[in-house]
Residue frames relative to the residue before (quaternion, step in Angstrom):
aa qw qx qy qz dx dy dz
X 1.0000 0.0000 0.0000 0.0000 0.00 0.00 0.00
X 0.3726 -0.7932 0.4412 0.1931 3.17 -0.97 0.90
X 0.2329 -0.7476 0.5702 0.2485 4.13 -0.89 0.35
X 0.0586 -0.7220 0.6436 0.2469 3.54 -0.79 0.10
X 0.0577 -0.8441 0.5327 0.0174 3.90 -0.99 0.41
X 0.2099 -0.6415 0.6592 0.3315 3.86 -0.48 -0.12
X 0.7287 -0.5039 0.3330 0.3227 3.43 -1.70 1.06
X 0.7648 0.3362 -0.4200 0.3545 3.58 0.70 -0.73
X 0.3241 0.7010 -0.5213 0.3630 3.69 0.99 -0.33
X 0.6073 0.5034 -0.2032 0.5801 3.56 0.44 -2.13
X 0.5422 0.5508 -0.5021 0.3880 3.96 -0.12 -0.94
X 0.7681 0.5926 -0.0737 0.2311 3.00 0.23 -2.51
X 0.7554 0.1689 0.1228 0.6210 3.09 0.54 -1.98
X 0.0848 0.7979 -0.5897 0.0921 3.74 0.44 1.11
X 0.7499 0.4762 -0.2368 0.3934 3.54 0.19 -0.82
X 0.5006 0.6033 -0.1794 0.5943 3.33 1.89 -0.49
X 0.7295 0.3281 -0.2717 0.5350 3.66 0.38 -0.52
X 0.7426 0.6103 -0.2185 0.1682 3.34 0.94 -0.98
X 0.5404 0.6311 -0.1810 0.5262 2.40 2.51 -1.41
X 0.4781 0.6899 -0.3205 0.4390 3.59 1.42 -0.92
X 0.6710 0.6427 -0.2164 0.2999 3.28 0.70 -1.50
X 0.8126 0.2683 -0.0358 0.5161 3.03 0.63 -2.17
X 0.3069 0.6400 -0.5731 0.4096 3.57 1.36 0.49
X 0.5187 -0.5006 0.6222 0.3055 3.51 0.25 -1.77
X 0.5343 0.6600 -0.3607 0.3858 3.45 2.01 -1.03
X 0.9492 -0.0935 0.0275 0.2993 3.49 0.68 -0.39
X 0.2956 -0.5299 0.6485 0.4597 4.22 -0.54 -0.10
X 0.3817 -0.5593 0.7213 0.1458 3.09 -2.01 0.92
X 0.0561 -0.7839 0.6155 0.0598 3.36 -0.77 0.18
X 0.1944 0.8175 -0.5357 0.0837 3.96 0.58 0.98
X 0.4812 -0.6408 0.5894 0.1022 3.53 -1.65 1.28
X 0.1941 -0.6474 0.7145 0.1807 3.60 -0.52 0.66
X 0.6134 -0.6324 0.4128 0.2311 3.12 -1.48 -0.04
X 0.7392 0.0381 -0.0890 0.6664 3.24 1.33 -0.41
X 0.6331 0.5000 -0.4175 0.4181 3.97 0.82 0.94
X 0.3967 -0.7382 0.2913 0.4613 3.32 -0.54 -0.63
X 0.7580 -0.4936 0.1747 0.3889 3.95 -0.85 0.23
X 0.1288 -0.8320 0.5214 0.1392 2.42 -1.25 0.80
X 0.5023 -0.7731 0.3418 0.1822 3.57 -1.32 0.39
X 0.1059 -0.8681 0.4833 0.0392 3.76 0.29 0.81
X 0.1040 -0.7416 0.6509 -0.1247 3.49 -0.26 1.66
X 0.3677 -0.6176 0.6165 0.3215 3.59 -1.39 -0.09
X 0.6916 -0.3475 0.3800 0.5064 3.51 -1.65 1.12
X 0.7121 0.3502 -0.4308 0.4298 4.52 -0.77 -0.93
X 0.7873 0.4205 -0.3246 0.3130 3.31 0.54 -0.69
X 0.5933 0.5810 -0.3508 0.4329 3.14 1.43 -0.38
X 0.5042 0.6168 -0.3296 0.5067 3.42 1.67 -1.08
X 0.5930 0.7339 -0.2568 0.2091 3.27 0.37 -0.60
X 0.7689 0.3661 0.0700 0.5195 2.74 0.96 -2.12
X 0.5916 0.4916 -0.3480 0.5359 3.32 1.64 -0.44
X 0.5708 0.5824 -0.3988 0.4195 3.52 0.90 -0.33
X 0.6999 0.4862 -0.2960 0.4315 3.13 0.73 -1.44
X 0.5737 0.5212 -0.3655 0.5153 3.91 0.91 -1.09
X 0.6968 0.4449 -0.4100 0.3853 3.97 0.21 -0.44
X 0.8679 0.2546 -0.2240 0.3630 3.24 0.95 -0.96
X 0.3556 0.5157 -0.5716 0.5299 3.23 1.52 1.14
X 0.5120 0.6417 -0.3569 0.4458 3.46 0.55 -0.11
X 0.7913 0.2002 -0.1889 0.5460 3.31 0.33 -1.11
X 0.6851 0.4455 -0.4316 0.3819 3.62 0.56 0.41
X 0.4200 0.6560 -0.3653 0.5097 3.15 1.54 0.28
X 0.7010 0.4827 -0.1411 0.5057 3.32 1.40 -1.33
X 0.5079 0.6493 -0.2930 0.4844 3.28 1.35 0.08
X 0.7632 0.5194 -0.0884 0.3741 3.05 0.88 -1.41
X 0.5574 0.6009 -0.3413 0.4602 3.31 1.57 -0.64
């Protein structure tokens, strides 16, 4: 599940989103104010998606 937040929210309640994070409970989505968004995943979840991107990769390389 995704969160959306503005930066000072995150500021505020930091340890709260974070714990949320590295639970698995959720993607942070946080708005800066004058940048664009970013996305706060925990470390498995990042593993994850990097896995999945390699082995779409190599099956791409396959295919050629």
């Amino acid at each position: 599940m995704a969160t959306a937040t503005v930066a000072t929210e995150l500021k505020r309640n930091f340890k709260f989103f974070m714990d949320k994070a590295v639970a698995g409970e959720c993607i942070m989505v946080v708005r800066p104010k004058s940048s664009k968004n970013v996305v706060i995943i925990s470390e498995e979840e990042y593993n994850n998606l990097i896995s999945i991107k390699e082995e779409m990769e190599r099956l791409r390389g396959k295919e050629s």
